[in-house]
N, C-alpha and C positions, 0 to 999 in steps of 0.2 A: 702544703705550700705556705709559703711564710710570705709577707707584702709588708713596708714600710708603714706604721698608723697612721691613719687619717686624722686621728685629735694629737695633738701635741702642739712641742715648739716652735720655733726654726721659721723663716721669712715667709713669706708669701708665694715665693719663686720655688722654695723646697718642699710647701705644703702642693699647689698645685701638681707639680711634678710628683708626688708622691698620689695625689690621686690618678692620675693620667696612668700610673705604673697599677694602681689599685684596681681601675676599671677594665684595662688592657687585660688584669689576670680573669676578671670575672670572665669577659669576652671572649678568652681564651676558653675557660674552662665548660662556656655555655657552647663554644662550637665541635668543644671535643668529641663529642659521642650523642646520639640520640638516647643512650640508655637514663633517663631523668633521675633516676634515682643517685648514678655518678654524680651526673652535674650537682646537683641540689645540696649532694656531700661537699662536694668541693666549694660553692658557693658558702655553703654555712662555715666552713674550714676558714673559706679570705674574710667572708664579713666579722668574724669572730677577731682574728690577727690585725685586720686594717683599723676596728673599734675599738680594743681591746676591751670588751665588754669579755661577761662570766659564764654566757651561752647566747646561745644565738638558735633559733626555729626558725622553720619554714613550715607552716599551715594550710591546706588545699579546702576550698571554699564545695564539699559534697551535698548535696541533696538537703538544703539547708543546715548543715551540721560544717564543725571546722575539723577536722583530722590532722594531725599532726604525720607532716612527712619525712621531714629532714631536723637532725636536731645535732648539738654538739655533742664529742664525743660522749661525756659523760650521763647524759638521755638519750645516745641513738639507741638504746632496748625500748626504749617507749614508741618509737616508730612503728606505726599502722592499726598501734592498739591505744593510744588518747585519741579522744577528741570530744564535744560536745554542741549542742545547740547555736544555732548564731544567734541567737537570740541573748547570750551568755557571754560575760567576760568581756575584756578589753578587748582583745581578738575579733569576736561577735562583733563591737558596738563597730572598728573600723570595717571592719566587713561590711557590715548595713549601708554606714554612712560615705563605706569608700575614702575616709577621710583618713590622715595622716596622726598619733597623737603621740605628746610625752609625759610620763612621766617621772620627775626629777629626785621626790625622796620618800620617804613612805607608803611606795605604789600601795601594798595593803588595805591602805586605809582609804582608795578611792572608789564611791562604790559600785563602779562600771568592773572593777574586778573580780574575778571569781580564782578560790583558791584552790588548787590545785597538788593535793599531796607529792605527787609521784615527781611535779617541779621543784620541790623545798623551794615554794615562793617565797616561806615566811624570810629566808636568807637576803632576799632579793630587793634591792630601795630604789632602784630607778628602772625606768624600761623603756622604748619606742618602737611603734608599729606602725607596718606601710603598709597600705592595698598594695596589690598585686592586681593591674586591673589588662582584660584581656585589649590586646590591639587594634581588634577590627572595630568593636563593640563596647569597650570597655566596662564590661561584665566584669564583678568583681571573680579573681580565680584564686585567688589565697591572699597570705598575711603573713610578713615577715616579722618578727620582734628578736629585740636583743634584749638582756636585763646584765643590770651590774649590782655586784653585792653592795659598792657605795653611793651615796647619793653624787649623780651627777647632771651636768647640765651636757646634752647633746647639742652641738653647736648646729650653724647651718650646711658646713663640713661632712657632717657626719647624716645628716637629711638626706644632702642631695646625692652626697654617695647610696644610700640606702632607695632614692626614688629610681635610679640609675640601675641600680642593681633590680630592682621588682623590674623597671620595664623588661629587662634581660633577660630576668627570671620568665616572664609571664609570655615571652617569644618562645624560650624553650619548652614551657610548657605547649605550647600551641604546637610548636614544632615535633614533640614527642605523640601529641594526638594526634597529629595527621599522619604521622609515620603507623601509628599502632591503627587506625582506622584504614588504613590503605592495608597493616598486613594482617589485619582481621577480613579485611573485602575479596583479597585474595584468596586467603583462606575460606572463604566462606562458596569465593567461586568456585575453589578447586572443591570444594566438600557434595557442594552442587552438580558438579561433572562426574564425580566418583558414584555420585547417589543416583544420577540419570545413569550411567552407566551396567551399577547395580541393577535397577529395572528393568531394563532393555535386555541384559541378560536371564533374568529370570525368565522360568519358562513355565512353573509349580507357586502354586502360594507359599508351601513349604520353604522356598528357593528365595521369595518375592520379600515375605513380612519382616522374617528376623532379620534381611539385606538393611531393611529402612530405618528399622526400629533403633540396630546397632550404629547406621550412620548420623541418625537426628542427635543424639545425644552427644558429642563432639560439635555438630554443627551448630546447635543450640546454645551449647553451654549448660544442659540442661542436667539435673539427675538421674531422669530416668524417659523412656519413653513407652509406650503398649497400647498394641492394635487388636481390638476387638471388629471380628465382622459380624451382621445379621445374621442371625437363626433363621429358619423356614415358616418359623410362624411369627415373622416380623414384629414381633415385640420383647424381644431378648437378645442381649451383646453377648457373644462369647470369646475369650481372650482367643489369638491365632499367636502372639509374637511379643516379647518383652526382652526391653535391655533398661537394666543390666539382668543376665539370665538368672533366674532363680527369684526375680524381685518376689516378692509376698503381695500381691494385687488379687482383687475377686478376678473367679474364671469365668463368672455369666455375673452380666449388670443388666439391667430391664431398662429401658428408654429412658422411666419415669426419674428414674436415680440420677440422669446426667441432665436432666431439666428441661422445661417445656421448648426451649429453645431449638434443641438438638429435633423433636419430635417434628417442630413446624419446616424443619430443610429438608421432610421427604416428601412434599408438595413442589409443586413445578414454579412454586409461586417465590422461591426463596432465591436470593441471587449465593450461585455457589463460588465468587469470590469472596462473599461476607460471609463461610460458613464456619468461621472459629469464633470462640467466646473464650473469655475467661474467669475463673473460679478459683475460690481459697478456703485449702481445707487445713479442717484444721484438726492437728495429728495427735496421738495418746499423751503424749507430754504437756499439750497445752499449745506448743508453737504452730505459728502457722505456714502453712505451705503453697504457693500460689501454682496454680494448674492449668493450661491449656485444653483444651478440649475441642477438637478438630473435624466437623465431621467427614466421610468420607462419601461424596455425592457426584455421581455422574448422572445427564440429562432428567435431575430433577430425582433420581433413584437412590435411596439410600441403602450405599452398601456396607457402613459399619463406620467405627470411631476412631481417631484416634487420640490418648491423652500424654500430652507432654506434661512430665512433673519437674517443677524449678524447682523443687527444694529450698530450705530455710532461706531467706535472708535475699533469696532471686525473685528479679524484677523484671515484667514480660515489656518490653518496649515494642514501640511499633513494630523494629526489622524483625523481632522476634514472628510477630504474627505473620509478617507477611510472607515470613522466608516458612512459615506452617502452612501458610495457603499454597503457597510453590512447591512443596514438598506434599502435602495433602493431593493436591490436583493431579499431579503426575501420580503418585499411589493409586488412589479411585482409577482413573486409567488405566491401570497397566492391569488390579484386581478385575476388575469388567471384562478384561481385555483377554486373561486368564481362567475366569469363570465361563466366561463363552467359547474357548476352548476344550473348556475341559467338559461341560454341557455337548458342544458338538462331538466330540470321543465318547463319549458316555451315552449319546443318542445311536450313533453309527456302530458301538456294542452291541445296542438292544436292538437294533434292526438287525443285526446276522444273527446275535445269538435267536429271537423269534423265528427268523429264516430258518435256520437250523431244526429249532422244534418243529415248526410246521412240515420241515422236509422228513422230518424222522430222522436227522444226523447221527451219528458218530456218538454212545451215550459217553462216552467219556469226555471227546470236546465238551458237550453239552453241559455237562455236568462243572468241568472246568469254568466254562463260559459267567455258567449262572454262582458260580462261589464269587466271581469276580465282581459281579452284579447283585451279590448279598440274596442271593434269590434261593428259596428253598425250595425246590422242585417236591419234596416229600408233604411240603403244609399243601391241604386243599384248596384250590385255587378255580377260579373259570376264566373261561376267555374272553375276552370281547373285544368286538372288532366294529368297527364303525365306518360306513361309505359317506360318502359325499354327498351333499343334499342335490335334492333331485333336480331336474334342471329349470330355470324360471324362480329357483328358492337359493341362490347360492348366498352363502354367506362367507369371506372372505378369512372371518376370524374364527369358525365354527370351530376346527380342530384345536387351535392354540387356547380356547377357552374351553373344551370339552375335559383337554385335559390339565389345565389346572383343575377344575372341580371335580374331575379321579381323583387326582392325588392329597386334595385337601379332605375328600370324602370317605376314600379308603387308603389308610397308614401302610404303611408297606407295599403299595401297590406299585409293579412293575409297569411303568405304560412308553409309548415308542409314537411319534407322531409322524405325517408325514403330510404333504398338501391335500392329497388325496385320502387318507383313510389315518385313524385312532385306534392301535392294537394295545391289549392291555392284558396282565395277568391278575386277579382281582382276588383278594384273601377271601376265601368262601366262610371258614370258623364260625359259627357262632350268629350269623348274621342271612337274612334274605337276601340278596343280591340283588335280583330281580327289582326288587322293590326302589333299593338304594338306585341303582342307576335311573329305573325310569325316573324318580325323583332330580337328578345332576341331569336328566336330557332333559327335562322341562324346566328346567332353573338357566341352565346355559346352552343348548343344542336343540330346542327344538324342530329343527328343518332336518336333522342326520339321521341315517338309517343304521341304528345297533343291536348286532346280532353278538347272544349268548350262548354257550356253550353248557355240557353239563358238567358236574363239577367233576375236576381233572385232580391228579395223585399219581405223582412219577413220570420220570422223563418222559417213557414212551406212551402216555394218555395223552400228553399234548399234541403229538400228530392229530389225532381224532381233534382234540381242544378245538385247533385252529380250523378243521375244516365243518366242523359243526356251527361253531362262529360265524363264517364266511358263508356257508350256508344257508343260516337265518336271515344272514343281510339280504343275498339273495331270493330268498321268499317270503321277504317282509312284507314284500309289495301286494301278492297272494292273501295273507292271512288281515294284512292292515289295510285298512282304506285311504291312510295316510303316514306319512313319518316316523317312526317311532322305536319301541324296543321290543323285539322277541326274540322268545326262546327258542331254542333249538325243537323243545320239547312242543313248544308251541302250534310248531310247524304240520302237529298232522300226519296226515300219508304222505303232505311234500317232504316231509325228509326222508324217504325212501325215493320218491322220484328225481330227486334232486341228484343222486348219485348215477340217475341213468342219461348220461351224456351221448345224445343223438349222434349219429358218426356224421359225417362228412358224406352229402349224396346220398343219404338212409332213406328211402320210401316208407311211408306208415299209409294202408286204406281210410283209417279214421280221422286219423289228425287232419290226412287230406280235404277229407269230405266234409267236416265240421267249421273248417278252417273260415269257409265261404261264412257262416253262423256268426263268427266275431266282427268279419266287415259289415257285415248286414247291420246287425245290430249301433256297430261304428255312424254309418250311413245313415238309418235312420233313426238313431236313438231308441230304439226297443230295448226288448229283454228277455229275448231267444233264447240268448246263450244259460242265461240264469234260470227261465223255465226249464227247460233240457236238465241242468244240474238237479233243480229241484224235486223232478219227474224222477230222473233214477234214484236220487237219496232216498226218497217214499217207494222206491222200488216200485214204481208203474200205477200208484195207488189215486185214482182221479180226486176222488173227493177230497184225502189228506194233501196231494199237492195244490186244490185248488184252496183248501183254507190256510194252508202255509202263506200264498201267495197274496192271499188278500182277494181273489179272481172269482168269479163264477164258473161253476163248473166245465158251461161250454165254452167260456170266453179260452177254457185251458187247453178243450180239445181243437178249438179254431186254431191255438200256436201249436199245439203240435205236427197239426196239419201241416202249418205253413212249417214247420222245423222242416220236415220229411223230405216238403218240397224242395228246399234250397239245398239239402245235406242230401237225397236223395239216399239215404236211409230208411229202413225199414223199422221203425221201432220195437213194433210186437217179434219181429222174428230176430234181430240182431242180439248178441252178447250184452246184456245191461253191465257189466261190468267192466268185458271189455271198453266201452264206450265209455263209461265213466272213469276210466285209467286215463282213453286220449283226450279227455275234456280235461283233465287235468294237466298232464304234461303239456297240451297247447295253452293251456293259460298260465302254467308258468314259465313255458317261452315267450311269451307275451308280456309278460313280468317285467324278464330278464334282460329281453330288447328294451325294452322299455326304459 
């Protein structure tokens, strides 16, 4: 575009008019396109022709540095790559002071200037530079200069065309930022729709991580993005998901690595919209890299990390974080949301596949069941099964903490919860069992009642498993005076009686006759029933039941008298064995109601 000069001859009437046509083109070419980089060309194109100066710039006022954006033809290859300090150069000094300056002949030599090879300033004897100051605010936004190879004097002509032209300039500029901020906001919404999208659909972590990882990094501007969750012994990250795929990042980080910061948001005490930070590392060449670090936290629970990488020369701004916590929040969500999924499938396995063994199923389901469940039916194993505390001792959380400290206490161990009762397959190898659980029932369960099995090897040993298990439970009551944990083995002659399930309407002479012996003793607090057991343990032997007992001799024969009376049994002449079978299966029906 070619325009009339602004310096020259000719009246007053043709200078005027010649501006009037000068400012019209700028006007022109500031309203043509939102693309600034046009405009700026075409501006530095008129102000060059309307001065007849030897180049002409346009400098953009960055993060205290001046950049060079627009330039005559013969420097636009210097565009995007000069620029320097504002602190520097004649450019610099009006930038600072927003003030207007000229220089008329041996610019060089003044020492507000800096030279600049890639200008051949040394060519250059005169120059003038205008702020460019914004409209609302008048924030300085760049600096235009012209220079001429001869010494010249810039009239007031040639000013006000140039103040004329910045304020034009410094509209477009304004006007290209609100256009690119509106189609980054868009964009930023639409990236956000597509990303809650992605979540919503996920149904697998596998599904979930790489969906987010691959969308943050466009939405960010970022290099790279990767999501590590919690390990099971909550002090180690391991990666789940990175974009861009194949990055070179560690596969496990330890807490301590990503700073005290990250460790204090798995307290309830941290607010999990303030749960990002930022970091700069700094990388094998030397530069540095500035880093997001996001944690992933629902109700106060830390489920793992995630790190945004800016790469060289990128800068985290506020939207940056905020649009991580928006993105962070919805993740943690939908991960939770997925792990408690995948937890209740994984619960509702171990309930059928246990049903299963306990029934003697199918060994090939069985065997299917348990490959699915990583479960070696071949390693030796026991069972353990755990009831409910007894009644007037309930504790609400007993199960849910019974079986954390299984599974923290034996590695591999299969266990299956339920409100009611703790089933468990427990690696027998190398270790007491016995010992270890009663140990995790008095650290976290002491009110339940868990019954062990003996150790079990191959599908079909676990029918047995489960009912020697279940068994204990049931005769706990029998062998323990209180709460606690035994063995199968423990159980005595009740586990043989324990398999004889009274029918329905079944008569017993003994059971009947003794029966009256337990109320008695209920009623009056005696200890009938327990002299009786005593007596036939000793097998009929006065003196050894009366020193068992603590009794003298006749205080032993005065209860047995009274036994006789209420049971209306004969003791010299009845079956002592018989009778100590039904002293038994009544008192572990007595138990078992119980």
């Amino acid at each position: 575009m070619t325009v009339s000069p602004v310096a020259g001859g000719g009246d007053a009437l043709a200078r005027v008019q010649r501006e009037n046509e000068t400012l019209y083109a700028v006007i022109k070419t500031v309203s043509s396109s939102l693309d600034l980089s046009r405009v700026l060309e075409g501006i530095v194109e008129i102000a060059t022709d309307a001065t007849n100066c030897h180049a002409a710039f346009i400098y953009f006022v960055e993060r205290d540095r001046v950049e060079l954006r627009a330039a005559s033809k013969s420097y636009s290859h210097l565009v995007g790559s000069l620029g320097w300090s504002i602190d520097e150069g004649l450019t610099g000094w009006v930038a600072r002071t927003k003030t207007p300056e000229f220089i008329r002949d041996n610019a060089m030599s003044d020492p507000r200037m800096k030279y600049v090879p890639e200008l051949e300033e040394e060519q250059f004897q005169s120059m003038v530079a205008v702020p460019v100051l914004a409209p609302r605010d008048g924030d300085v936004m760049g600096v235009i200069v012209l220079h001429t190879e001869a010494p010249r004097e810039f009239d007031d002509g040639v000013l006000n065309f140039l103040v004329h032209t910045a304020s034009l300039v410094a509209g477009a500029i304004e006007n290209a930022q609100l256009h690119r901020e509106t189609e980054r906001r868009v964009a930023t919404l639409e990236g956000l729709f597509a990303l809650a999208g992605a979540i919503s659909e996920a149904d697998t972590l596998e599904q979930l991580l790489p969906a987010v990882t691959a969308r943050v990094v466009p939405l960010l501007g970022v290099s790279g993005c990767d999501i590590y969750l919690l390990e099971p012994d909550g002090e180690r990250l391991r990666l789940r998901a990175a974009a861009p795929a194949g990055s070179e990042v560690p596969r496990v980080i330890g807490l301590r690595d990503v700073g005290v910061a990250l460790a204090v948001s798995r307290t309830h005490g941290r607010d999990e919209r303030d749960a990002s930070l930022s970091d700069t590392v700094v990388s094998g060449d030397g530069s540095e890299a500035p880093v997001l670090h996001a944690p992933l936290v629902v109700s106060g629970e830390l489920l793992g990390l995630m790190i945004v990488r800016g790469g060289e020369g990128h800068r985290f701004r506020p939207e940056h974080r905020d649009l991580a916590t928006t993105v962070v929040a919805q993740t943690a969500v939908a991960v939770k949301r997925i792990q408690l999924l995948e937890r209740l499938s994984e619960r509702n396995l171990t309930k059928d596949f246990f049903d299963d063994l306990a029934a003697g199923g199918e060994t090939v389901a069985v065997e299917a069941r348990a490959r699915r469940l990583r479960c070696d039916l071949q390693q030796a194993r026991v069972v353990l099964w755990a009831a409910a505390p007894a009644a007037g001792r309930e504790d609400s959380d007993w199960a849910a903490t019974l079986e954390a400290s299984l599974a923290a206490a034996f590695r591999g161990a299969l266990i299956e919860r339920s409100d009611t009762h703790v089933r468990a397959l427990l690696p027998a190898a190398g270790t007491d069992v016995a010992e270890r659980v009663r140990q995790v029932h008095a650290e976290s369960a002491p009110c339940a009642i868990v019954g062990l099995s003996s150790i079990c090897s191959g599908a079909a040993a676990f029918q047995t498993g489960f009912a020697e298990a279940l068994q204990a439970v049931r005769g706990a009551a029998v062998v323990r005076p209180a709460p606690g944990v035994v063995t199968y083995e423990e159980l005595g002659p009740y586990k043989y009686l324990l398999r004889l399930a009274p029918q329905p309407g079944q008569r017993d002479h003994h059971r009947d006759a003794l029966r009256p012996l337990l109320e008695y003793d209920s009623q009056h607090r005696s200890q009938l029933f327990r002299t009786l057991e005593e007596y036939l343990r000793q097998r009929g032997r006065v003196a050894s039941t009366a020193a068992a007992l603590y009794v003298h001799p006749n205080t032993l024969r005065q209860r047995l008298a009274r036994i006789e009376t209420i049971t209306g049994l004969d003791l010299e002449r009845e079956d002592s064995l018989t009778v100590e079978m039904a002293m038994k299966l009544l008192k572990l029906e007595d138990a078992i109601e119980r």
